[in-house]
N, CA, C and O atoms as CSV, one atom per row, in Angstrom:
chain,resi,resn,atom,element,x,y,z
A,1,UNK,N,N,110.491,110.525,51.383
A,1,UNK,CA,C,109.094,110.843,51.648
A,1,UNK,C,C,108.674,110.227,52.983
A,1,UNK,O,O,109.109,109.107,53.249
A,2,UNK,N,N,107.854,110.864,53.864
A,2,UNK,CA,C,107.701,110.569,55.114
A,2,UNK,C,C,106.239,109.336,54.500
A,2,UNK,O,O,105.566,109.301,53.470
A,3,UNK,N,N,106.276,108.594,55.598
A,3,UNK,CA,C,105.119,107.262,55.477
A,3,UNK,C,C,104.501,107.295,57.122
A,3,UNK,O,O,104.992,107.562,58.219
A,4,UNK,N,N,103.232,106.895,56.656
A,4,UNK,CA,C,102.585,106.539,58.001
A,4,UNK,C,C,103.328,105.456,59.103
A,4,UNK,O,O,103.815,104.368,58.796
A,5,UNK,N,N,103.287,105.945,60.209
A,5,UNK,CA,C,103.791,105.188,61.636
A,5,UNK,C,C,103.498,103.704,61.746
A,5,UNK,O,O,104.153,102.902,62.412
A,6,UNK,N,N,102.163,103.381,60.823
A,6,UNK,CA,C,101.406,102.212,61.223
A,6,UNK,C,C,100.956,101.203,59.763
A,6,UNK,O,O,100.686,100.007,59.865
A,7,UNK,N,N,100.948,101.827,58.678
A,7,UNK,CA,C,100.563,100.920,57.326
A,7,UNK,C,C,101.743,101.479,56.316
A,7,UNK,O,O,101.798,100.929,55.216
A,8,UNK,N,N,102.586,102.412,56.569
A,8,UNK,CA,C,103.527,102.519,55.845
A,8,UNK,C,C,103.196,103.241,54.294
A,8,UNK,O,O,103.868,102.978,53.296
A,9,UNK,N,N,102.173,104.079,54.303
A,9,UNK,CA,C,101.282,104.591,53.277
A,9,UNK,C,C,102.011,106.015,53.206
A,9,UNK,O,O,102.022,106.647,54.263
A,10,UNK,N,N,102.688,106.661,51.965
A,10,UNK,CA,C,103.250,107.392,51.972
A,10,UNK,C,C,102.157,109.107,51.963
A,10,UNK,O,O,101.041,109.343,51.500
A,11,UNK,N,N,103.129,109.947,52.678
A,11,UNK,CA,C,102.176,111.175,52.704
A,11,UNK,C,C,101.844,111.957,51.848
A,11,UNK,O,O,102.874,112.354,51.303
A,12,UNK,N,N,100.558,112.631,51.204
A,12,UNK,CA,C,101.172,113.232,50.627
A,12,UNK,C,C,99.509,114.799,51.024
A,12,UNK,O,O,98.865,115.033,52.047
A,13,UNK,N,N,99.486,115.287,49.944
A,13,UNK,CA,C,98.810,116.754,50.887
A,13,UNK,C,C,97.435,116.094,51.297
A,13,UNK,O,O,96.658,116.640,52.081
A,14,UNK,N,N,97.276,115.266,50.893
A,14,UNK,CA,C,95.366,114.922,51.354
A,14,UNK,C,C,95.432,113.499,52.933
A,14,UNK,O,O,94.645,113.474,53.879
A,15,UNK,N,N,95.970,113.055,52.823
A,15,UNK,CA,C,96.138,112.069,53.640
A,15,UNK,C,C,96.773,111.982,54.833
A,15,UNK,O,O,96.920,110.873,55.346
A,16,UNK,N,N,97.226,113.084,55.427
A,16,UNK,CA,C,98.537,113.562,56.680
A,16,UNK,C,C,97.703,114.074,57.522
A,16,UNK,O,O,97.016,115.040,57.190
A,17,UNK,N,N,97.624,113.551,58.679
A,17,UNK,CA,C,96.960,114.221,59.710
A,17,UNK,C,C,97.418,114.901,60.513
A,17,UNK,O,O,98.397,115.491,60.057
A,18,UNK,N,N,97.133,115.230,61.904
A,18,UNK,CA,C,97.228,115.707,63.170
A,18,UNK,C,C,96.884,114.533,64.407
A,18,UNK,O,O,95.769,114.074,64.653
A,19,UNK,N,N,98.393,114.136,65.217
A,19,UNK,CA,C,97.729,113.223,65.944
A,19,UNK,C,C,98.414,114.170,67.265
A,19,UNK,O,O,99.413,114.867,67.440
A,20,UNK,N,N,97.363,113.779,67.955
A,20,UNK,CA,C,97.876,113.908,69.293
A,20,UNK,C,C,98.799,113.058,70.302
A,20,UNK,O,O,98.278,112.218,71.036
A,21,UNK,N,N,100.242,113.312,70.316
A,21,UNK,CA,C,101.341,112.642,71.056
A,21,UNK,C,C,100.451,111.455,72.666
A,21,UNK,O,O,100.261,110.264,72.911
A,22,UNK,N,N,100.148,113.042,73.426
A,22,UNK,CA,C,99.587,112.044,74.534
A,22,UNK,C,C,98.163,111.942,73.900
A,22,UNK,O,O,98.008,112.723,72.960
A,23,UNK,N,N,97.360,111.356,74.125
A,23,UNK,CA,C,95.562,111.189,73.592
A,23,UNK,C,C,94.935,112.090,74.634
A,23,UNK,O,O,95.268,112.256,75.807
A,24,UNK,N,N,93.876,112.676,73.881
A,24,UNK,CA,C,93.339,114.294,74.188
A,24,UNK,C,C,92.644,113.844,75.599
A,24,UNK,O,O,92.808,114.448,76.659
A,25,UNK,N,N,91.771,112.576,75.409
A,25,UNK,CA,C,91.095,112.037,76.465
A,25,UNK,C,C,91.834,111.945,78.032
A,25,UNK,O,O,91.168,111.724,79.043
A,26,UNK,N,N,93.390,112.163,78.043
A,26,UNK,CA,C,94.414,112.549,79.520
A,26,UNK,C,C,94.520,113.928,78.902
A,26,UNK,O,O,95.714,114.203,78.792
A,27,UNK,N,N,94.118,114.433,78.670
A,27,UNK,CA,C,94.342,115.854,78.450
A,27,UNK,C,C,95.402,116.505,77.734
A,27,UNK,O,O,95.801,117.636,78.011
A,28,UNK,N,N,95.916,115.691,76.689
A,28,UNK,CA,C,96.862,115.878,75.830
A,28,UNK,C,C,96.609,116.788,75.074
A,28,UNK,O,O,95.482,116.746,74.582
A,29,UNK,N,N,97.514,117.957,74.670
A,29,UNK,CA,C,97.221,119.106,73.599
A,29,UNK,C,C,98.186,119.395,72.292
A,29,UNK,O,O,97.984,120.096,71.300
A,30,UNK,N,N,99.383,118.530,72.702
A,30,UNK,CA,C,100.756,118.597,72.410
A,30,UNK,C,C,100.473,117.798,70.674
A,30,UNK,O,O,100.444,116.568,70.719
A,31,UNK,N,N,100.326,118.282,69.595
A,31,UNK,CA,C,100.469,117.215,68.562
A,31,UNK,C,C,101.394,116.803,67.322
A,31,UNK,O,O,102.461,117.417,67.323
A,32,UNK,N,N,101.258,116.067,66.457
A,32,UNK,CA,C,102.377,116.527,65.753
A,32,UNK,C,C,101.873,116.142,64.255
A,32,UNK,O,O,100.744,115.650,64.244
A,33,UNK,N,N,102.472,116.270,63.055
A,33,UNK,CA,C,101.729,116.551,61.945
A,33,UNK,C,C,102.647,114.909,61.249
A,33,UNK,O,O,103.791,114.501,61.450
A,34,UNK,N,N,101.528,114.355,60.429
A,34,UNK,CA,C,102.426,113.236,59.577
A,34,UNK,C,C,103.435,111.752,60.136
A,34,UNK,O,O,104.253,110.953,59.679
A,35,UNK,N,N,102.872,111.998,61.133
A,35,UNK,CA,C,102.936,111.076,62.021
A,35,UNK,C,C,102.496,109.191,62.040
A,35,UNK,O,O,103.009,108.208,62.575
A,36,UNK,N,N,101.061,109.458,60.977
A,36,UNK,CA,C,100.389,108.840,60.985
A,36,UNK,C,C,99.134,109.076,59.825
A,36,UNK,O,O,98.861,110.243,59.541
A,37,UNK,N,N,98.410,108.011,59.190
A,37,UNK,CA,C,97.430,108.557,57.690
A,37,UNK,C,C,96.084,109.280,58.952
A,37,UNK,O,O,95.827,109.315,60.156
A,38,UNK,N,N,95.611,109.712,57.718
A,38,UNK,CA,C,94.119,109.873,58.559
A,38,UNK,C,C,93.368,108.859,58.409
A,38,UNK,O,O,92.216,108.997,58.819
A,39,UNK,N,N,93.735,107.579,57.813
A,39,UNK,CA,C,92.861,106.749,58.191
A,39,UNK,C,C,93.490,105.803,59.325
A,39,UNK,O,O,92.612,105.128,59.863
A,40,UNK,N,N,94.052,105.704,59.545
A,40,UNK,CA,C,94.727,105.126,60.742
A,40,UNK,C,C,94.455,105.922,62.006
A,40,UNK,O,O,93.884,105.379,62.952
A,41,UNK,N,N,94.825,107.127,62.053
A,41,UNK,CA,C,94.377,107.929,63.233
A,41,UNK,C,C,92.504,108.094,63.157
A,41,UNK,O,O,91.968,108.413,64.219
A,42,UNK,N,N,91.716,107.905,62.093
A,42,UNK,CA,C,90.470,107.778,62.433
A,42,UNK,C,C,90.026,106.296,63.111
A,42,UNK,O,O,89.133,106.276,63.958
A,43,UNK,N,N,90.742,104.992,62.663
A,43,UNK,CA,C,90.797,104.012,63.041
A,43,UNK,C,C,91.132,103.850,64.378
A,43,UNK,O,O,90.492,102.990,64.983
A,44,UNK,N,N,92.177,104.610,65.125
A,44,UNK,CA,C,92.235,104.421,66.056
A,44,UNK,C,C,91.356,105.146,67.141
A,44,UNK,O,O,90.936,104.730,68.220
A,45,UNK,N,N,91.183,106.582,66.400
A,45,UNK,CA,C,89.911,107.519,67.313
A,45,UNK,C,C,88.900,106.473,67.515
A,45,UNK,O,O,88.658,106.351,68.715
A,46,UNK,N,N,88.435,105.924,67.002
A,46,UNK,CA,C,87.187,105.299,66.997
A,46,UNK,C,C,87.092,103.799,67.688
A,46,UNK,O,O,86.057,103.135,67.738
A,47,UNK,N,N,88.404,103.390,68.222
A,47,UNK,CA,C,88.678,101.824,68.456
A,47,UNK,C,C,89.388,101.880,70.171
A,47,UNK,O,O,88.900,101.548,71.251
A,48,UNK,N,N,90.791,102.481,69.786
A,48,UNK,CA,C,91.401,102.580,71.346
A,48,UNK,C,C,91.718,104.047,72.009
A,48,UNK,O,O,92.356,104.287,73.034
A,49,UNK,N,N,91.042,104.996,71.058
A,49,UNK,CA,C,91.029,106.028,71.866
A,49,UNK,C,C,90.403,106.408,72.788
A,49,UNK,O,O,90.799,106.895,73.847
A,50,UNK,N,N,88.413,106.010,72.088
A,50,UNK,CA,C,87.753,105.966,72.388
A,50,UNK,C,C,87.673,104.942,73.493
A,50,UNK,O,O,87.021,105.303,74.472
A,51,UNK,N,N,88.321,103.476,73.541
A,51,UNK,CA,C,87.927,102.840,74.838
A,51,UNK,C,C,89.201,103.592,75.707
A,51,UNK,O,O,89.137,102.969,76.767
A,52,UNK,N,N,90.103,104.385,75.834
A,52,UNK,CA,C,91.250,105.250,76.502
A,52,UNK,C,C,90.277,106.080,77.435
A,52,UNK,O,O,89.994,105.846,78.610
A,53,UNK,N,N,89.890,106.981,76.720
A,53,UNK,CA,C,88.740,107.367,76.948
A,53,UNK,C,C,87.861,107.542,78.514
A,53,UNK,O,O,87.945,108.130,79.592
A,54,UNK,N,N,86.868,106.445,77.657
A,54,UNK,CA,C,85.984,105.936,78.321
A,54,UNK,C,C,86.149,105.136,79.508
A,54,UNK,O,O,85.249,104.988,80.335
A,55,UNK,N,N,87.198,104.662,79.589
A,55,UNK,CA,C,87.770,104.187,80.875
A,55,UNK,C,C,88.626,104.794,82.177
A,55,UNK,O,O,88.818,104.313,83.294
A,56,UNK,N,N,89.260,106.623,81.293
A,56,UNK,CA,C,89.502,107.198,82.343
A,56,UNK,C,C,88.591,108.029,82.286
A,56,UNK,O,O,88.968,109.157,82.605
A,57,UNK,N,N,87.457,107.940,81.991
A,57,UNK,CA,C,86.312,109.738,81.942
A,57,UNK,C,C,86.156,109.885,83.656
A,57,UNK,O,O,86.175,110.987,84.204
A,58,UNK,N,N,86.003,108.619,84.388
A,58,UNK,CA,C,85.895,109.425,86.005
A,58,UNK,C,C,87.134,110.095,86.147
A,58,UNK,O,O,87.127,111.325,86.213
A,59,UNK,N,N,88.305,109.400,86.209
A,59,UNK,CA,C,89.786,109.822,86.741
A,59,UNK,C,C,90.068,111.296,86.048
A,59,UNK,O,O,90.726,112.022,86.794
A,60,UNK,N,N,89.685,111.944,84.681
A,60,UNK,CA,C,90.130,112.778,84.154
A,60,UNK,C,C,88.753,113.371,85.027
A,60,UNK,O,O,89.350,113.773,86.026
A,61,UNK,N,N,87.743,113.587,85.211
A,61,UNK,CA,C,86.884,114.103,85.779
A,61,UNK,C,C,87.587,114.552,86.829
A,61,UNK,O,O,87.952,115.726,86.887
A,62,UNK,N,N,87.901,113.506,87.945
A,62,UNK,CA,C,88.119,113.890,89.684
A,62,UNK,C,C,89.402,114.658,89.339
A,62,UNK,O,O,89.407,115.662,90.052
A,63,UNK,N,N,90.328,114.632,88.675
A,63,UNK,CA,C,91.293,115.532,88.182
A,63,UNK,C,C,90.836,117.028,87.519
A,63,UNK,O,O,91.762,117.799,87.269
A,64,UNK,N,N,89.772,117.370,87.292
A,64,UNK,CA,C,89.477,118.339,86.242
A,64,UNK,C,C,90.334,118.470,85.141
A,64,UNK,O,O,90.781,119.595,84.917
A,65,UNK,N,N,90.660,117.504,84.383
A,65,UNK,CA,C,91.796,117.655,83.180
A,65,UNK,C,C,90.619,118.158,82.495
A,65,UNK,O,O,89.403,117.989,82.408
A,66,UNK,N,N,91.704,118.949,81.993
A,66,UNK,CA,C,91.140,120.022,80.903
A,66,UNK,C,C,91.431,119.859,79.525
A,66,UNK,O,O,92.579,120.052,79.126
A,67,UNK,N,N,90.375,119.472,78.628
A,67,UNK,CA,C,91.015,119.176,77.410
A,67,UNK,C,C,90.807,120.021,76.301
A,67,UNK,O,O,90.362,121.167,76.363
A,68,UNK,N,N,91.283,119.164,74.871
A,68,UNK,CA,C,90.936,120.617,73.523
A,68,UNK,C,C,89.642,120.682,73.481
A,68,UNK,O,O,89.141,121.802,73.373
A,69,UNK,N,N,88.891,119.660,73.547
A,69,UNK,CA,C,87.501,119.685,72.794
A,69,UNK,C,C,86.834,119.227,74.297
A,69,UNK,O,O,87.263,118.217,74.854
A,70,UNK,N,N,85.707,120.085,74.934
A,70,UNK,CA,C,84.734,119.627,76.108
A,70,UNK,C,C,85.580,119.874,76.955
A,70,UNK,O,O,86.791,120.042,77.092
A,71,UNK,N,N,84.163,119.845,77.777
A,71,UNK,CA,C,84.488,120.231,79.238
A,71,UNK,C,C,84.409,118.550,79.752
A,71,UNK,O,O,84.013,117.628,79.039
A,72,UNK,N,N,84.931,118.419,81.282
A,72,UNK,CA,C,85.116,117.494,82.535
A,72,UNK,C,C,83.805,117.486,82.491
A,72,UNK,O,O,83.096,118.476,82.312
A,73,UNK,N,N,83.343,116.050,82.700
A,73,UNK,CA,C,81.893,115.950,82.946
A,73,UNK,C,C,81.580,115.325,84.510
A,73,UNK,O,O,82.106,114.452,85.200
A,74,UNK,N,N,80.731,116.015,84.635
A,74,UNK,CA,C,80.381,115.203,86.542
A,74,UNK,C,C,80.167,113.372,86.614
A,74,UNK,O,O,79.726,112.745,85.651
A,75,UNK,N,N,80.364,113.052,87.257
A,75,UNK,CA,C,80.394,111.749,87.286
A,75,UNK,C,C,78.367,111.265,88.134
A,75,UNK,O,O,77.949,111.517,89.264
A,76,UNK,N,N,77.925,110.825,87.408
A,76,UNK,CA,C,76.285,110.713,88.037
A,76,UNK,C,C,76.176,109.871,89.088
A,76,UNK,O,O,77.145,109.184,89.410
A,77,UNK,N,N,75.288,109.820,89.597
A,77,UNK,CA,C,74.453,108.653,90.798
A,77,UNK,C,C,75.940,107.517,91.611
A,77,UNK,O,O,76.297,106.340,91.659
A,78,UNK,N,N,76.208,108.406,91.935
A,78,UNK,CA,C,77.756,107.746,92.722
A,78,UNK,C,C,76.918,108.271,94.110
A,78,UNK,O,O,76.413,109.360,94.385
A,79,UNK,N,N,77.005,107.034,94.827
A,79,UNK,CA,C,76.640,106.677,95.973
A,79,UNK,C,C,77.740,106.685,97.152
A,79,UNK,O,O,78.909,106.302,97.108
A,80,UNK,N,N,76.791,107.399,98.530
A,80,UNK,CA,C,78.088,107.991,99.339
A,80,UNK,C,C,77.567,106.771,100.578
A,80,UNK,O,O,76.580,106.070,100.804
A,81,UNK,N,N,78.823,107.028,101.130
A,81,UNK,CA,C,78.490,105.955,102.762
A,81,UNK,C,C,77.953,105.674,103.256
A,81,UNK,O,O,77.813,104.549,103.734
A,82,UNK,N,N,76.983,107.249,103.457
A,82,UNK,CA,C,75.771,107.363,104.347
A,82,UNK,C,C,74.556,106.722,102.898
A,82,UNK,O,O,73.384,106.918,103.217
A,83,UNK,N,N,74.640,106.371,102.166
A,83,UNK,CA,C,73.627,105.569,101.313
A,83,UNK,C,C,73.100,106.410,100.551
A,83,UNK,O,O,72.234,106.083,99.740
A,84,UNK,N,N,73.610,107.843,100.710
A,84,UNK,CA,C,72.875,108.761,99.689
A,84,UNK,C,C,73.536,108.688,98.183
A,84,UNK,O,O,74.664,108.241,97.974
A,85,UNK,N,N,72.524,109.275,97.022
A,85,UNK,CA,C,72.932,109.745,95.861
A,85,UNK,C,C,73.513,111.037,95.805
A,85,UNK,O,O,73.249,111.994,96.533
A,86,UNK,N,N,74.746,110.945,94.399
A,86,UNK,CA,C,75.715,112.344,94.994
A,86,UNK,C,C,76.062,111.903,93.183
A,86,UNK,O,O,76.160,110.793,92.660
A,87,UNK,N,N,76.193,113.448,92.521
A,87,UNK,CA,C,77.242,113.271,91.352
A,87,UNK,C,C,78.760,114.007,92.094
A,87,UNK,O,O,79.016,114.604,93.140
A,88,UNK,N,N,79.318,113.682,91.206
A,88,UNK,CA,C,80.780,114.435,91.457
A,88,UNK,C,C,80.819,115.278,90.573
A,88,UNK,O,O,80.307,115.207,89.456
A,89,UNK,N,N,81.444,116.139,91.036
A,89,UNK,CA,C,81.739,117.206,89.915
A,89,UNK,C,C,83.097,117.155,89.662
A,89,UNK,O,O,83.876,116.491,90.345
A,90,UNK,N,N,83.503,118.015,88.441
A,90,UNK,CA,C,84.955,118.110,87.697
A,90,UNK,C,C,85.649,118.490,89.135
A,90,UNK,O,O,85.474,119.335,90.013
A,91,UNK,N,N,86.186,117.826,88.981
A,91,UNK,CA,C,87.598,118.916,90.562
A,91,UNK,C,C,87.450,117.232,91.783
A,91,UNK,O,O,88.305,116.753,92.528
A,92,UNK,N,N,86.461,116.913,91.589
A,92,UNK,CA,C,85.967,115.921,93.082
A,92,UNK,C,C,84.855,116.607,94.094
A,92,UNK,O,O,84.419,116.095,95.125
A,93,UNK,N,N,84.615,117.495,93.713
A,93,UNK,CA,C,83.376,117.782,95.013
A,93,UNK,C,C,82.159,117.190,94.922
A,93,UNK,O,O,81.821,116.957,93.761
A,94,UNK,N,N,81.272,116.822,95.897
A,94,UNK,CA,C,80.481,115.761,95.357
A,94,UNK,C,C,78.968,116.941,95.485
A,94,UNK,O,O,79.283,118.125,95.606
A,95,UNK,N,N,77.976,116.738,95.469
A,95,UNK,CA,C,76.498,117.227,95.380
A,95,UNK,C,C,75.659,116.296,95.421
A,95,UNK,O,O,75.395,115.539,94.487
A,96,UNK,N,N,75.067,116.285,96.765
A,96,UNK,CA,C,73.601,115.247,97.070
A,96,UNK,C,C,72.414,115.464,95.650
A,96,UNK,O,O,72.388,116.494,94.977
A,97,UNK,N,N,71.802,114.659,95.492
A,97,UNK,CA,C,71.082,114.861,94.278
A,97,UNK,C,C,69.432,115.065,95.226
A,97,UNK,O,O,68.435,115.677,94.844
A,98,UNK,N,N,69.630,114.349,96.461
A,98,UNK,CA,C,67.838,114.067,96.860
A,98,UNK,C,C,68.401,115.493,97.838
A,98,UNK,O,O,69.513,116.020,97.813
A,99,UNK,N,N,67.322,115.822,98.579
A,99,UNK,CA,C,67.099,116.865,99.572
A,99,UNK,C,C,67.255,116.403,100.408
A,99,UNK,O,O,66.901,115.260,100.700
A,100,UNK,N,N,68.274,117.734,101.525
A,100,UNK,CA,C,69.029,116.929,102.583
A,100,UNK,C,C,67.865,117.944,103.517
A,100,UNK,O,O,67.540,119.126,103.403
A,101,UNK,N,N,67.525,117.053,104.288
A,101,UNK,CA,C,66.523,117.267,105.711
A,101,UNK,C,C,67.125,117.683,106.445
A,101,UNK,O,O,68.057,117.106,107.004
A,102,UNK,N,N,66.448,119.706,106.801
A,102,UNK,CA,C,66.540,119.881,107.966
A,102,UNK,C,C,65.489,120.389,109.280
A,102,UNK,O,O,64.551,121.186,109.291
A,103,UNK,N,N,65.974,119.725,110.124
A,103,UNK,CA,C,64.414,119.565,111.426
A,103,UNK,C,C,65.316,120.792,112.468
A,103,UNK,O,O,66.542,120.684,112.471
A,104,UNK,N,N,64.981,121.383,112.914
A,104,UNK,CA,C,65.154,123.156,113.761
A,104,UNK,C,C,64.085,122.833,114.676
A,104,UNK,O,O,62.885,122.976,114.447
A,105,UNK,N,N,64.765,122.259,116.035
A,105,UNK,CA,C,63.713,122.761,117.197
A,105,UNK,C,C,63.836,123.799,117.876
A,105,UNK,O,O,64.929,124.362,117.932
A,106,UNK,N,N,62.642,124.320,118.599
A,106,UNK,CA,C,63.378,125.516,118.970
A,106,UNK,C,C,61.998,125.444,120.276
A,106,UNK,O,O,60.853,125.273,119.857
A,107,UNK,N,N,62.166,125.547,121.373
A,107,UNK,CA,C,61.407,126.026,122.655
A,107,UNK,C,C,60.027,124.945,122.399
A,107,UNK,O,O,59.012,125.617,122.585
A,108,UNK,N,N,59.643,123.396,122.010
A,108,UNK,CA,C,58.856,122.781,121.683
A,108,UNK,C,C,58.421,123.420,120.434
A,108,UNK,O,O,57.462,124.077,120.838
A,109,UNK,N,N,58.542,123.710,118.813
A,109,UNK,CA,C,58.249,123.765,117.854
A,109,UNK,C,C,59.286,123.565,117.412
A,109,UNK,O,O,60.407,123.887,117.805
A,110,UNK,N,N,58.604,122.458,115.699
A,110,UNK,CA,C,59.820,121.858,115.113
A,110,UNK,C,C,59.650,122.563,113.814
A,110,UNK,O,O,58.527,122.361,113.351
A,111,UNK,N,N,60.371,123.292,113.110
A,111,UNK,CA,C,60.324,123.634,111.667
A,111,UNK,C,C,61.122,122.628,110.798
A,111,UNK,O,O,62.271,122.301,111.094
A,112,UNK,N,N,60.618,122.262,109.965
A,112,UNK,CA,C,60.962,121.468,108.694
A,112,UNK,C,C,61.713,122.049,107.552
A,112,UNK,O,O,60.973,122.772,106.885
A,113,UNK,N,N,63.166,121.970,107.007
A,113,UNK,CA,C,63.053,122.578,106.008
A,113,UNK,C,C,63.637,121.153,105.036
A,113,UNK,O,O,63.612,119.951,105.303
A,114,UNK,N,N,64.088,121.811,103.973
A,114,UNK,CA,C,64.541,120.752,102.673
A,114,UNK,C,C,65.793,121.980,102.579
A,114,UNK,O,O,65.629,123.105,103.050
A,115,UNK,N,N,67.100,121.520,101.858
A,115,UNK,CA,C,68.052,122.109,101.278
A,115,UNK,C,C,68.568,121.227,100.201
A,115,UNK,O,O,69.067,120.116,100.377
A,116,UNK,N,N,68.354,121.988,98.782
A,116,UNK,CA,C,68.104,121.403,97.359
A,116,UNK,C,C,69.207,122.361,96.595
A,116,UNK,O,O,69.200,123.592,96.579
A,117,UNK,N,N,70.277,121.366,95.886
A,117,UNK,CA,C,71.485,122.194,95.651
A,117,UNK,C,C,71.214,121.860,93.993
A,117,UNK,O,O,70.845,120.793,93.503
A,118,UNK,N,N,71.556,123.269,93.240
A,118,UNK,CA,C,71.746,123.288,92.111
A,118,UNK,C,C,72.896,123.954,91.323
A,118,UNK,O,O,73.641,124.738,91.912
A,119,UNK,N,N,73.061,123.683,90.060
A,119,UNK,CA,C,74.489,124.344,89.947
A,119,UNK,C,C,74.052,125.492,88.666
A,119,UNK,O,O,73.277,125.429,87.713
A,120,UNK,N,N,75.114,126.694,89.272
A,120,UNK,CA,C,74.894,127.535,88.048
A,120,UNK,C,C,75.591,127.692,86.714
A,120,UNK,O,O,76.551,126.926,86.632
A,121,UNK,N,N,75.466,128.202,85.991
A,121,UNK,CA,C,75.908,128.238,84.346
A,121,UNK,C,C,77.899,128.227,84.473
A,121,UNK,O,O,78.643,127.997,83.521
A,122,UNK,N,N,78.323,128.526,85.832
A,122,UNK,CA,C,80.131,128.287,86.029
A,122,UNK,C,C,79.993,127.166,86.860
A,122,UNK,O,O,80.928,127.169,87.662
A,123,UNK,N,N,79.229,126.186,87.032
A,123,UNK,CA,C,79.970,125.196,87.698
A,123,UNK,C,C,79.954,124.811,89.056
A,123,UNK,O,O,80.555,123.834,89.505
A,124,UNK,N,N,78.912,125.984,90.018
A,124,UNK,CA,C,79.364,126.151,90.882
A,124,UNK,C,C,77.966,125.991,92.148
A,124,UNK,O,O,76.966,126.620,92.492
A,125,UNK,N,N,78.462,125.137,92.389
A,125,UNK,CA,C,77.262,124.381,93.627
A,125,UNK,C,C,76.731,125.837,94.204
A,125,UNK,O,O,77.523,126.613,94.738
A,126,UNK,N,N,75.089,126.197,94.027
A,126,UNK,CA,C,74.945,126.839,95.313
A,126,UNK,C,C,73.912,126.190,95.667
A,126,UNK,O,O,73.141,125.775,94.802
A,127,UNK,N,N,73.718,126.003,96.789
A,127,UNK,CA,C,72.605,126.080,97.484
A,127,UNK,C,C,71.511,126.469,98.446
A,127,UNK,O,O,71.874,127.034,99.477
A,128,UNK,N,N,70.222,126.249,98.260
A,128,UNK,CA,C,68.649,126.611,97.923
A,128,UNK,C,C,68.138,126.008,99.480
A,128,UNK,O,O,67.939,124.821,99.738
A,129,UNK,N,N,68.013,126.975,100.267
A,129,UNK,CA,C,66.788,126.413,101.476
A,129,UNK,C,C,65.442,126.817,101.279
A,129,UNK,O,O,65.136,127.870,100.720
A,130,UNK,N,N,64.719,126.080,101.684
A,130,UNK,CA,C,62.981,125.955,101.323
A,130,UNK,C,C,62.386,125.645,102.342
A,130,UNK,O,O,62.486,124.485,102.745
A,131,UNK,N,N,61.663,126.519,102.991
A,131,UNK,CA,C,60.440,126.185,104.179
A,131,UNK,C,C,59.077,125.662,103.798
A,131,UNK,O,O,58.236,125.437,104.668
């Protein structure tokens, strides 16, 4: 009879899980069955997966790893050289969050504009000029 990886608790139809080989959080999809109880693999979801995790969510971000469950989330209020606010998005591209100033002289008159970037329902920076 096969036994859990970690308490040695034998399997049987109620107690056998699904673990994921690499952890889903690097983008692991690969899994394998009985490996481990479900209380052990909930124990660990909840303890070192979760800090696995949470410690690569930028790196799997700037990577766009793609996982089973959710999307790459943008990384927020990451601050660029020039002192501005910028999220990152899945992939690494970054997006100013404040309005980037633009001044157009032209023959002694100055027009003012603002350019204010938003993203649409795929992901995808466009941006918005405003006089």
């Amino acid at each position: 009879m096969l036994k859990c990886l970690y308490c040695d608790t034998e399997f049987n139809d109620n107690n056998g899980s699904k673990e994921h080989i690499i952890p889903n959080a690097l983008g692991g999809r690969k899994k394998t069955r009985n490996a481990c109880c479900k209380d052990c693999n909930n124990s660990f979801g909840e303890s070192i997966d979760f800090a696995l995790a949470s410690n690569f969510q930028e790196i799997a971000s700037l990577l766009n790893i793609q996982r089973e469950r959710g999307e790459p989330r943008e990384i927020k209020n990451a601050i660029g050289e020039d002192g501005e606010k910028y999220r990152i998005l899945p992939g690494g591209k970054p997006d100013r969050l404040s309005a980037k100033p633009i001044v157009i002289e032209d023959g002694g008159k100055t027009t003012y504009h603002a350019q204010f970037s938003t993203i649409d329902i795929k992901s995808k920076v466009v941006y918005k000029e405003y006089c």
